[in-house]
C-alpha positions as CSV (number, residue, x, y, z in Angstrom):
1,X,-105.5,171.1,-13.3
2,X,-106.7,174.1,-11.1
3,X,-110.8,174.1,-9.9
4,X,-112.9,176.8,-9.1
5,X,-116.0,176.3,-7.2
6,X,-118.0,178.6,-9.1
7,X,-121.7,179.5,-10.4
8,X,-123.1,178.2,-13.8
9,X,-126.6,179.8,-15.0
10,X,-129.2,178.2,-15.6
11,X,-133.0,178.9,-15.7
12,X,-135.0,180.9,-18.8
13,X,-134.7,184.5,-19.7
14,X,-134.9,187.0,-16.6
15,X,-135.7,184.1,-14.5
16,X,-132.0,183.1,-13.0
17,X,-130.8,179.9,-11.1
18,X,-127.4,179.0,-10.6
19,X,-125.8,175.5,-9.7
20,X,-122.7,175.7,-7.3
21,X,-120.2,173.2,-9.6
22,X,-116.9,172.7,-9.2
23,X,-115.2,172.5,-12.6
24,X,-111.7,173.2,-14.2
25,X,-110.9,176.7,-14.3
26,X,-110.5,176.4,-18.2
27,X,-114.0,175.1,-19.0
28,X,-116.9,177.7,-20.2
29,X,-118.7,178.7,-17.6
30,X,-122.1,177.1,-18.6
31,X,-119.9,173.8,-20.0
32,X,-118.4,170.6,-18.1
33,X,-118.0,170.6,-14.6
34,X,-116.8,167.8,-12.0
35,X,-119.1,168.2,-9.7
36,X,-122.7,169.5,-8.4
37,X,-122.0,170.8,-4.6
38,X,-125.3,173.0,-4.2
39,X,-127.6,175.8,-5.7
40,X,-128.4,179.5,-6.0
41,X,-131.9,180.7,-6.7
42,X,-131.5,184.7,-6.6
43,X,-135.4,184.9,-7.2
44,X,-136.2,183.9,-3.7
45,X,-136.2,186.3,-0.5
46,X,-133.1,186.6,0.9
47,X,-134.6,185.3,4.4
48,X,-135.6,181.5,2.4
49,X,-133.7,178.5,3.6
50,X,-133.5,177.6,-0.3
51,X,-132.3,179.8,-1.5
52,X,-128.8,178.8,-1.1
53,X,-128.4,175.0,-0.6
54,X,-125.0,173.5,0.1
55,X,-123.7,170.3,0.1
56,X,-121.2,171.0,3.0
57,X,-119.5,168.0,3.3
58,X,-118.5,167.6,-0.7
59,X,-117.7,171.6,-0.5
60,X,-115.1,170.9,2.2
61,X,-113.8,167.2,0.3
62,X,-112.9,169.8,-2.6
63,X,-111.5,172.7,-0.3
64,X,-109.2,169.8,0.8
65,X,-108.3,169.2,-2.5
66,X,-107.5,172.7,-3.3
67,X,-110.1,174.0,-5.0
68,X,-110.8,177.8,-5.0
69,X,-114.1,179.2,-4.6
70,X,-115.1,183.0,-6.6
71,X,-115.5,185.7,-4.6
72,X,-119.2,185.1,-4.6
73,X,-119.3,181.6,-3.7
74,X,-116.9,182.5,-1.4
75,X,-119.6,184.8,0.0
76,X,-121.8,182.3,0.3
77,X,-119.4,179.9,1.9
78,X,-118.5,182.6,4.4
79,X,-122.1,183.0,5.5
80,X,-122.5,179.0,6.2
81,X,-119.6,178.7,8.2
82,X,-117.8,176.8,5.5
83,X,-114.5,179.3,4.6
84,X,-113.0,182.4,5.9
85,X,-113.9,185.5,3.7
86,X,-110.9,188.2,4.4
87,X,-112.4,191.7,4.4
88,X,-111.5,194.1,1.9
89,X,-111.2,198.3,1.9
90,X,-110.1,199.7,-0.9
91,X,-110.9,203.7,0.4
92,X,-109.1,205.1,-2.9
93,X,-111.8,203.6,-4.7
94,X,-114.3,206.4,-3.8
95,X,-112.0,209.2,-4.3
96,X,-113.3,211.3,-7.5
97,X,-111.2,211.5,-10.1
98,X,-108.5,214.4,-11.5
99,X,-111.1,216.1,-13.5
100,X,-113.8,215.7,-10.8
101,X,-111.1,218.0,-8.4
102,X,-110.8,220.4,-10.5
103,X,-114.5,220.6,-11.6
104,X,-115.1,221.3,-7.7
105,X,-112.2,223.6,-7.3
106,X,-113.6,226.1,-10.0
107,X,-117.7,225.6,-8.5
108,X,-115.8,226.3,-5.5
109,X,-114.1,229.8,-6.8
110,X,-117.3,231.1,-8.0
111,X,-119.3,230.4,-5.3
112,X,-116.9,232.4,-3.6
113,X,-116.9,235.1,-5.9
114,X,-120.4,236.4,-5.1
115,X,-119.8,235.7,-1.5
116,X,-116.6,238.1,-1.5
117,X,-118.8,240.7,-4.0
118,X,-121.6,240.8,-1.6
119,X,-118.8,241.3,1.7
120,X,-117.5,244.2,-0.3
């Protein structure tokens, strides 16, 4: 049975709160879960105390016991001093597309068109 130490929404409409569970990695997302290790309240200032809450000692018993966090637990983990984030760079990412080349290799010709008119 693999576990995730993951997020599960709670809260009304456009008002979100998330409980930090750690539940099997084949349960719905809002479903069953093990256990409660903490809570996210995404409406509060980033600067408030609560609003991330941790249980660290139950979050490092399930570490142990190999569960793996998501990438934004892991976040939060990271930022309490809990588990190592590894950075990641993907710098392909913000290279434009084949199209997007070529649209800037022809605005590129006729700006230079004018430019060569005018030299002449």
């Amino acid at each position: 049975m693999s576990l995730k130490i993951r997020l599960t929404r709670g809260g009304a409409k456009k008002r979100p709160y998330y409980r930090i569970v750690v539940a099997d990695a084949r349960a719905p997302r809002d479903g069953r879960f093990i256990d409660k290790v903490g809570v996210y309240d995404p409406m509060k200032p980033k600067d408030d105390p609560a609003r991330i809450v941790l249980e660290a000692d139950k979050i490092q018993a399930w570490l142990a016991k190999g569960a793996q966090p998501t990438d934004r637990v892991l976040r939060f983990l990271d930022a309490a001093g809990l588990a190592k984030r590894p950075a990641r760079n993907n710098p392909q990412k913000a290279e434009p597309g084949e199209k997007a080349k070529e649209r800037a290799a022809k605005r590129a010709e006729k700006a230079a068109a004018p430019a060569e008119d005018a030299a002449a």
